[in-house]
PDB file as gemmi writes it, atoms N, CA and C in Angstrom:
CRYST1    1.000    1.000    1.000  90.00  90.00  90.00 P 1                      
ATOM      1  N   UNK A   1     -18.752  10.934   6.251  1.00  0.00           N  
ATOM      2  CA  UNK A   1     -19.439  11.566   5.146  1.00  0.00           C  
ATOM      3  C   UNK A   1     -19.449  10.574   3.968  1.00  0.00           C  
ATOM      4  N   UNK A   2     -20.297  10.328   3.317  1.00  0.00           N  
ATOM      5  CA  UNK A   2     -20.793   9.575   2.020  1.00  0.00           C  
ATOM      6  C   UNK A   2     -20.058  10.129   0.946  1.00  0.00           C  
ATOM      7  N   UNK A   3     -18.940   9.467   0.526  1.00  0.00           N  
ATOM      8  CA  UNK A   3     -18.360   9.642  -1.322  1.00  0.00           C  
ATOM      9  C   UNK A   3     -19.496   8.436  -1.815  1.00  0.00           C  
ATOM     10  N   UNK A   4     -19.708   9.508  -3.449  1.00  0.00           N  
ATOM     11  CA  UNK A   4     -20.158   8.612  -4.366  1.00  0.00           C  
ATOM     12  C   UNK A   4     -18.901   8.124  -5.751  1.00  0.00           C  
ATOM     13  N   UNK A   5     -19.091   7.144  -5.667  1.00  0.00           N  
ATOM     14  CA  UNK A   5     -17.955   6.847  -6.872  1.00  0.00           C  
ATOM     15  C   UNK A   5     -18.708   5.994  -7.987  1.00  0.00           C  
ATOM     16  N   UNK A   6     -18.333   6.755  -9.039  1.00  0.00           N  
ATOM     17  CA  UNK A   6     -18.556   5.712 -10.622  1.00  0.00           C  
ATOM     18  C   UNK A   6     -17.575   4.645 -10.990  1.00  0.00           C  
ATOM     19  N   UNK A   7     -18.390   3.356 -11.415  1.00  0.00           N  
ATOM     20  CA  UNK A   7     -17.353   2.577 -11.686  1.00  0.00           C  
ATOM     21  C   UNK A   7     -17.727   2.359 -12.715  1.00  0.00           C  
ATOM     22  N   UNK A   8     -16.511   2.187 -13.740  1.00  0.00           N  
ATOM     23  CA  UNK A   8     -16.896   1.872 -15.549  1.00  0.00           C  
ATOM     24  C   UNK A   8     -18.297   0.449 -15.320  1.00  0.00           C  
ATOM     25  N   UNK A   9     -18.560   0.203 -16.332  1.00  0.00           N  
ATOM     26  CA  UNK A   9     -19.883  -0.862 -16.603  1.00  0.00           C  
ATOM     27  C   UNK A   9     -19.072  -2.124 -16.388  1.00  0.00           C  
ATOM     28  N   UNK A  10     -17.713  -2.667 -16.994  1.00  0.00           N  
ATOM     29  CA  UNK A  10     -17.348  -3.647 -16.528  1.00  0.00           C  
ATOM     30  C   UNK A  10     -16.439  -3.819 -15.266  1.00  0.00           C  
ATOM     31  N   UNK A  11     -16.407  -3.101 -14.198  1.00  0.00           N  
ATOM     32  CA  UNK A  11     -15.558  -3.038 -13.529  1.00  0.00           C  
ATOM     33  C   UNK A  11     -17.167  -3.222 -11.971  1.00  0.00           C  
ATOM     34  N   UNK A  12     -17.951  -2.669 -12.695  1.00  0.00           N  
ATOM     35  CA  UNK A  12     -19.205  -2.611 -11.863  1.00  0.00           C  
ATOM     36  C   UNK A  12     -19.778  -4.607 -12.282  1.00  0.00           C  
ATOM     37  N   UNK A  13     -19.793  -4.858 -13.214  1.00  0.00           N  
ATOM     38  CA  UNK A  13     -19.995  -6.051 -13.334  1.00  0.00           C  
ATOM     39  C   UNK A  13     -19.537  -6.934 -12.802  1.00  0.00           C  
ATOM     40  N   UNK A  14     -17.548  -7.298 -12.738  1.00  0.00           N  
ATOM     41  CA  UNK A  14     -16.767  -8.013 -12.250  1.00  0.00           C  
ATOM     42  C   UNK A  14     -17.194  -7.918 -10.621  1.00  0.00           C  
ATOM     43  N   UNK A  15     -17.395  -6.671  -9.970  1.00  0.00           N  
ATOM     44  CA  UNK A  15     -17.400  -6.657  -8.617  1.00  0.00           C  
ATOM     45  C   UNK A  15     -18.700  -7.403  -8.147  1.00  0.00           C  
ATOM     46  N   UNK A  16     -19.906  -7.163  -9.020  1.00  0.00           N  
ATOM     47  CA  UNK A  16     -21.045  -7.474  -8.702  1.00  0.00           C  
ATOM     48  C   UNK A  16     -21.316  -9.270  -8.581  1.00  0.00           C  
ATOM     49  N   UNK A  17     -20.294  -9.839 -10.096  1.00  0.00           N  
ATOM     50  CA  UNK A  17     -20.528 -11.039  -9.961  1.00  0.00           C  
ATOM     51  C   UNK A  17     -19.059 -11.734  -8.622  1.00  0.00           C  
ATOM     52  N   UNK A  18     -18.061 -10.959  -8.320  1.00  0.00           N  
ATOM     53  CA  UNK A  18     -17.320 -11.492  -7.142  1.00  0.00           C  
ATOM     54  C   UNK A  18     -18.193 -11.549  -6.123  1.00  0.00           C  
ATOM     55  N   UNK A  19     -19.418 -10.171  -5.796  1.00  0.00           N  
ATOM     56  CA  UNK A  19     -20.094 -10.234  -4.513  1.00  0.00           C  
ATOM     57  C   UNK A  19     -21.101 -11.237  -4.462  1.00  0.00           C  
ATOM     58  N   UNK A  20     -21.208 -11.341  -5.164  1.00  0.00           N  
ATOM     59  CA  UNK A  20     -22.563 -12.263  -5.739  1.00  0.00           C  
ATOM     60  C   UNK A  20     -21.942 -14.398  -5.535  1.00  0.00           C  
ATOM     61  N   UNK A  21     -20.693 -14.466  -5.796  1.00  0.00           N  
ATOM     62  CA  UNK A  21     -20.334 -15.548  -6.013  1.00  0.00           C  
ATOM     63  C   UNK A  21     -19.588 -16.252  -4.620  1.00  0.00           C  
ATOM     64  N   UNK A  22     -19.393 -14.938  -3.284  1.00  0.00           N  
ATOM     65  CA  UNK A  22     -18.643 -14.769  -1.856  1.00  0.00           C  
ATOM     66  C   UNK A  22     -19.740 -14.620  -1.348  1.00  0.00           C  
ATOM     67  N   UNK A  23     -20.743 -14.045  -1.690  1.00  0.00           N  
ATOM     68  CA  UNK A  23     -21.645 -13.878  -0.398  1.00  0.00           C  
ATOM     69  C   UNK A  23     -21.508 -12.670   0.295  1.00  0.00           C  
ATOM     70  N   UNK A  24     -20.420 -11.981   0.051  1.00  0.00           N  
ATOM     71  CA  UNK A  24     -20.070 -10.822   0.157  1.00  0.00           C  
ATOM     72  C   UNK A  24     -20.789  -9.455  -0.174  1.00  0.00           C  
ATOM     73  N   UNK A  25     -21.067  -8.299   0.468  1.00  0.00           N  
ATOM     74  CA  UNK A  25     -21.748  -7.431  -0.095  1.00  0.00           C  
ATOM     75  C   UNK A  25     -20.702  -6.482  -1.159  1.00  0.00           C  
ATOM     76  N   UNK A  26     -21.026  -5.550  -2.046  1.00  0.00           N  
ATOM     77  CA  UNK A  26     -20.171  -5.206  -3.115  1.00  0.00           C  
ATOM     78  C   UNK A  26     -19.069  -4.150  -2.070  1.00  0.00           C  
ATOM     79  N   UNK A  27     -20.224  -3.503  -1.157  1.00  0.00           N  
ATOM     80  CA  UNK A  27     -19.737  -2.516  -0.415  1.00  0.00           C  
ATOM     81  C   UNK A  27     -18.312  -2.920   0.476  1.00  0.00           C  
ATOM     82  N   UNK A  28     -18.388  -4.106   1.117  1.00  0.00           N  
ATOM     83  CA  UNK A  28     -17.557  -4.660   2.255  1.00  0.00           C  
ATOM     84  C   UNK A  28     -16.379  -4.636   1.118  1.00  0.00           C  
ATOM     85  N   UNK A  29     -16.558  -5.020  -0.078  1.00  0.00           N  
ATOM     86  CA  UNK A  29     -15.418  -5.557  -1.125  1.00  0.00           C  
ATOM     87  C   UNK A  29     -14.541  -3.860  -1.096  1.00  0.00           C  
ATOM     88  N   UNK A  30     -15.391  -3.037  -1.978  1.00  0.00           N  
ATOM     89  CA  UNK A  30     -15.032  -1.767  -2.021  1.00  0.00           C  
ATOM     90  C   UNK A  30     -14.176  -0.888  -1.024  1.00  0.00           C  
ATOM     91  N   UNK A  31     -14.866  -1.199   0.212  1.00  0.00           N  
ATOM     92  CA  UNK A  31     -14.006  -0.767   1.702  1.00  0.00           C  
ATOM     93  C   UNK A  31     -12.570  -1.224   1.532  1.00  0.00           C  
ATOM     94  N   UNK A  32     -12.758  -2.213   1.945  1.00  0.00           N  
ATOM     95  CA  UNK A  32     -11.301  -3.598   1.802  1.00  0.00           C  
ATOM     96  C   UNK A  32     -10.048  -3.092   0.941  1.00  0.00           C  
ATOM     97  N   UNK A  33     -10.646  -2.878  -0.528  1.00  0.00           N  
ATOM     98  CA  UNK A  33      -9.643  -2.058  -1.575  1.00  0.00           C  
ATOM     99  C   UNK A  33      -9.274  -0.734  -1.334  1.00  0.00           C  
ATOM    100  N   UNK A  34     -10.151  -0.096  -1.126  1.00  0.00           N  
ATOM    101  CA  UNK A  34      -9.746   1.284  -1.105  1.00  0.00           C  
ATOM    102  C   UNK A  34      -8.500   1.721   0.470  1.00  0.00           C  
ATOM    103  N   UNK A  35      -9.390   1.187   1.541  1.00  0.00           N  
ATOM    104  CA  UNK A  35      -8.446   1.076   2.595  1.00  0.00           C  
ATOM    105  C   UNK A  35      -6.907   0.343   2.267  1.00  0.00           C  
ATOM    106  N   UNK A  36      -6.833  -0.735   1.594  1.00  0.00           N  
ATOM    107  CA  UNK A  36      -5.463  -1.407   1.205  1.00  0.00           C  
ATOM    108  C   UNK A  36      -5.086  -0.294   0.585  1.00  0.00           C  
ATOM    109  N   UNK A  37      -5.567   0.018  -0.478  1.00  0.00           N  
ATOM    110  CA  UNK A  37      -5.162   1.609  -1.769  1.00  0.00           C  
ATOM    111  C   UNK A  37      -4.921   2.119  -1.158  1.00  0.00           C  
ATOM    112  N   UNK A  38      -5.296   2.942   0.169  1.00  0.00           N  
ATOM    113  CA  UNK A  38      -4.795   4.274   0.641  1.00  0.00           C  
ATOM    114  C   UNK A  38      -3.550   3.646   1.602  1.00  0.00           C  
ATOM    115  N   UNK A  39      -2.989   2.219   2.233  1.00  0.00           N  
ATOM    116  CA  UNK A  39      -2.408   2.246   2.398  1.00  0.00           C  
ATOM    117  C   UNK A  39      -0.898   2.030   2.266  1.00  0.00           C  
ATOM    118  N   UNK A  40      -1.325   1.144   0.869  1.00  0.00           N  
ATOM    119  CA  UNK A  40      -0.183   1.077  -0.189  1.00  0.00           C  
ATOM    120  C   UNK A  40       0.089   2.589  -0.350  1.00  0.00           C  
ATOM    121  N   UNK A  41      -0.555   3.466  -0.557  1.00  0.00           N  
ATOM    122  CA  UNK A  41      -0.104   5.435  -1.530  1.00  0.00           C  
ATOM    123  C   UNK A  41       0.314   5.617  -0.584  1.00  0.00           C  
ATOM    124  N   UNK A  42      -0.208   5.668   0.884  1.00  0.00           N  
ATOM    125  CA  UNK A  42       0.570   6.155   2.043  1.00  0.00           C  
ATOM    126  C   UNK A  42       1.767   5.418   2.301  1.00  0.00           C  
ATOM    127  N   UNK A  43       2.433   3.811   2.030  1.00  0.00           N  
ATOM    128  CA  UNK A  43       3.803   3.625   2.047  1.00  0.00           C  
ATOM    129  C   UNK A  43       4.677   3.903   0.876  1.00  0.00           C  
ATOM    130  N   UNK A  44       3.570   4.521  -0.371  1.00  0.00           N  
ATOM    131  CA  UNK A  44       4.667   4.606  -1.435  1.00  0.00           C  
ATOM    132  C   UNK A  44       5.264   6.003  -0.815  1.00  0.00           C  
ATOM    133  N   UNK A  45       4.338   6.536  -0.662  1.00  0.00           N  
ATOM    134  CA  UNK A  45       4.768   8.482  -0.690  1.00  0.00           C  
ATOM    135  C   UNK A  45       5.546   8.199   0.715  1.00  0.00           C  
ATOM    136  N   UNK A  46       6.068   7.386   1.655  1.00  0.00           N  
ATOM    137  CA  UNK A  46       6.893   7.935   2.757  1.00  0.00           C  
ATOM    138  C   UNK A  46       8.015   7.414   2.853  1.00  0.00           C  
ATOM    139  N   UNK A  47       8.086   6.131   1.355  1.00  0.00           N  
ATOM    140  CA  UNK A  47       9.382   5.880   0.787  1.00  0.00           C  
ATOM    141  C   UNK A  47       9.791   6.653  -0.323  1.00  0.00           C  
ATOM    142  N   UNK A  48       9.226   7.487  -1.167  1.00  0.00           N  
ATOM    143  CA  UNK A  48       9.692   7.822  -2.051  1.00  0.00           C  
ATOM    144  C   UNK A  48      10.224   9.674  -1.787  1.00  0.00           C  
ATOM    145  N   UNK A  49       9.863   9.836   0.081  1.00  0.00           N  
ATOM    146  CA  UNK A  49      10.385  11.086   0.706  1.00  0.00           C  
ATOM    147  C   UNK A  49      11.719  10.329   1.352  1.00  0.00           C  
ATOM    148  N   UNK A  50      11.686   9.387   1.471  1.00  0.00           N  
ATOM    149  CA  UNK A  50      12.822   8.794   2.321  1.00  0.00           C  
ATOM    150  C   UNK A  50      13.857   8.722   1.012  1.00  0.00           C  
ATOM    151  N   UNK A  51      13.329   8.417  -0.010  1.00  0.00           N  
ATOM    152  CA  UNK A  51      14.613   8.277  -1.097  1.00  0.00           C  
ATOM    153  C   UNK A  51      15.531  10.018  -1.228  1.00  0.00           C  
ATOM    154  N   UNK A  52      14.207  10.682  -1.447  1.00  0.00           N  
ATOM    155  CA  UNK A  52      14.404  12.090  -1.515  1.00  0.00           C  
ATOM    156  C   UNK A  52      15.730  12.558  -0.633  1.00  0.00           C  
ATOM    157  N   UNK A  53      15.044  12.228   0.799  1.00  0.00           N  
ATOM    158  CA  UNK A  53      15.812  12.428   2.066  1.00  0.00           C  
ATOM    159  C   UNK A  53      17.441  12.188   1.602  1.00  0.00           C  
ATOM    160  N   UNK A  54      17.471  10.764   1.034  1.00  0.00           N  
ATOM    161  CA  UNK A  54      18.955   9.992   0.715  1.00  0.00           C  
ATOM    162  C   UNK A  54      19.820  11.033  -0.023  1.00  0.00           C  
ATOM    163  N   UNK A  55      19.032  10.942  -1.044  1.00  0.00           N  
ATOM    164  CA  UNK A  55      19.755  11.517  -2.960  1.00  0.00           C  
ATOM    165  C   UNK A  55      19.996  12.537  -2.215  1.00  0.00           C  
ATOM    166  N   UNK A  56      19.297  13.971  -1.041  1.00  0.00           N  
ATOM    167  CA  UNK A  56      19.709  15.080  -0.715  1.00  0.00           C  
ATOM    168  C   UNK A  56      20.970  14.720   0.600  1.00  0.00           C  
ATOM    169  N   UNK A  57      20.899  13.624   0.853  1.00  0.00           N  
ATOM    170  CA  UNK A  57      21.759  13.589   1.642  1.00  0.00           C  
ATOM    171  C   UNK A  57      21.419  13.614   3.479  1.00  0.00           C  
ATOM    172  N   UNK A  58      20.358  14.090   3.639  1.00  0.00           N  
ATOM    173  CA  UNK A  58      20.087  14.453   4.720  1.00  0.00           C  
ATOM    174  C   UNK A  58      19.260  12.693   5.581  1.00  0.00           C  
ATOM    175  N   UNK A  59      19.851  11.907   4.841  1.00  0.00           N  
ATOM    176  CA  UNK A  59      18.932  10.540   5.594  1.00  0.00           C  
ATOM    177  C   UNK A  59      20.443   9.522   5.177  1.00  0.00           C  
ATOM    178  N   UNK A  60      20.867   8.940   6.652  1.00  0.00           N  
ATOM    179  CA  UNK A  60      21.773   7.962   6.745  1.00  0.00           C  
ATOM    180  C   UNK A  60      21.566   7.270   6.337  1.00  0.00           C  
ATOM    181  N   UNK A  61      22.952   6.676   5.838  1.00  0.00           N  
ATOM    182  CA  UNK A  61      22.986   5.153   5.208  1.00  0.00           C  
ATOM    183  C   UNK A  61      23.496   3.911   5.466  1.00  0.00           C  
ATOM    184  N   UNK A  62      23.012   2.897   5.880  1.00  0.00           N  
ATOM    185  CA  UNK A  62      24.377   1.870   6.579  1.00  0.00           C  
ATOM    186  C   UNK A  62      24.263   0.706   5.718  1.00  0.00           C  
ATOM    187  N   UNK A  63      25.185   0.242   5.480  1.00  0.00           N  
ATOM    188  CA  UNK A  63      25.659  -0.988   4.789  1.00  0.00           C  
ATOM    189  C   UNK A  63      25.065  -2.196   5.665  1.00  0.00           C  
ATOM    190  N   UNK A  64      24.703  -3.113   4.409  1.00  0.00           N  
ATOM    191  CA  UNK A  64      24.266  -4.294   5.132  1.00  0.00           C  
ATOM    192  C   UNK A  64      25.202  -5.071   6.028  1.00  0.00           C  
ATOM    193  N   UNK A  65      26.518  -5.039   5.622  1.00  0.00           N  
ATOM    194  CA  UNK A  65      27.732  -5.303   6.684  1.00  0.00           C  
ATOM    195  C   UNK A  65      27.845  -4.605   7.916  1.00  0.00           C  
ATOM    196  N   UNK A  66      27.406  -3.319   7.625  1.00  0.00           N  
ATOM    197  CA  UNK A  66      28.081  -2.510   9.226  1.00  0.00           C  
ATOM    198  C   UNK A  66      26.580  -2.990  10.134  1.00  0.00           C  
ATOM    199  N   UNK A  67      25.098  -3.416   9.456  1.00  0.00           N  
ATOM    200  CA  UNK A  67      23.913  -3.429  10.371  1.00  0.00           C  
ATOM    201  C   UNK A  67      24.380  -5.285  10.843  1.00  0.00           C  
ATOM    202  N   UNK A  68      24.798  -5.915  10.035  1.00  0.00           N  
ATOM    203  CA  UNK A  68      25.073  -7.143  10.607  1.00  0.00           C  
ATOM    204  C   UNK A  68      26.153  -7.093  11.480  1.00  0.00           C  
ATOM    205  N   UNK A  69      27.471  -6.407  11.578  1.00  0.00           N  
ATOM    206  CA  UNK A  69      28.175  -6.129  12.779  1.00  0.00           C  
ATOM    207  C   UNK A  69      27.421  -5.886  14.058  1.00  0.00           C  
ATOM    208  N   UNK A  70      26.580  -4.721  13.914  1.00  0.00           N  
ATOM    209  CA  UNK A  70      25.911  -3.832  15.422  1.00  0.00           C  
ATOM    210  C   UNK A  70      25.056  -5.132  15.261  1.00  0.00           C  
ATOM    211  N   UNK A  71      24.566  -5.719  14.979  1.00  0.00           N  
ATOM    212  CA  UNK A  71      23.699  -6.823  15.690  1.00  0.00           C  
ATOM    213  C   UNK A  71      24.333  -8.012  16.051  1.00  0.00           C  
ATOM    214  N   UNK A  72      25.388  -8.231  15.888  1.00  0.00           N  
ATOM    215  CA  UNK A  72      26.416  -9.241  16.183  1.00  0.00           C  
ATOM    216  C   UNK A  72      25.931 -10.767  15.199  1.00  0.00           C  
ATOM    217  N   UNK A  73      25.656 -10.291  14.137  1.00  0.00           N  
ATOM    218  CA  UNK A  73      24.985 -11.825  12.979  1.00  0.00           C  
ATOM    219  C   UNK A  73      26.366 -12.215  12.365  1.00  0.00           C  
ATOM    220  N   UNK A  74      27.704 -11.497  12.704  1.00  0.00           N  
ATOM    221  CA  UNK A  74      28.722 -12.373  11.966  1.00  0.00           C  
ATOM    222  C   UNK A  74      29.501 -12.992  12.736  1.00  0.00           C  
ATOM    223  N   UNK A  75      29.211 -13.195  14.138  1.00  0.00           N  
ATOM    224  CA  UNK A  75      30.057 -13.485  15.185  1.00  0.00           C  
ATOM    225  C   UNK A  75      29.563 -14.954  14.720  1.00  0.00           C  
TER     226      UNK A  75                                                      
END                                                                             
């Protein structure tokens, strides 16, 4: 399905003269960001449930010493 999005006048400019200066279409640029954007929000929000998880207690914790033991990095 087609979103339409407004972009301020200079934000529409900057993109126009990047597409313009790559060879790039504005659109391919737009994709690129927004896909990175949604996947940066999607690793913020499933660390910032994992912190949640911690502070409540309900998400283990191991010391950088006890994960270098079980992998044997101090032998």
């Amino acid at each position: 399905m087609p979103t339409l999005i407004q972009l301020a006048p200079e934000t529409e400019q900057r993109l126009g003269v990047l597409a313009a200066r790559t060879g790039r279409s504005k659109t391919d640029y737009l994709r690129e960001l927004i896909e990175s954007g949604i996947e940066d929000a999607e690793d913020y929000e499933m660390a910032s449930a994992t912190l949640e998880r911690v502070r409540q207690g309900l998400e283990p914790i191991h010391s950088a010493a006890d994960v270098r033991k079980d992998l044997g990095l101090d032998d």
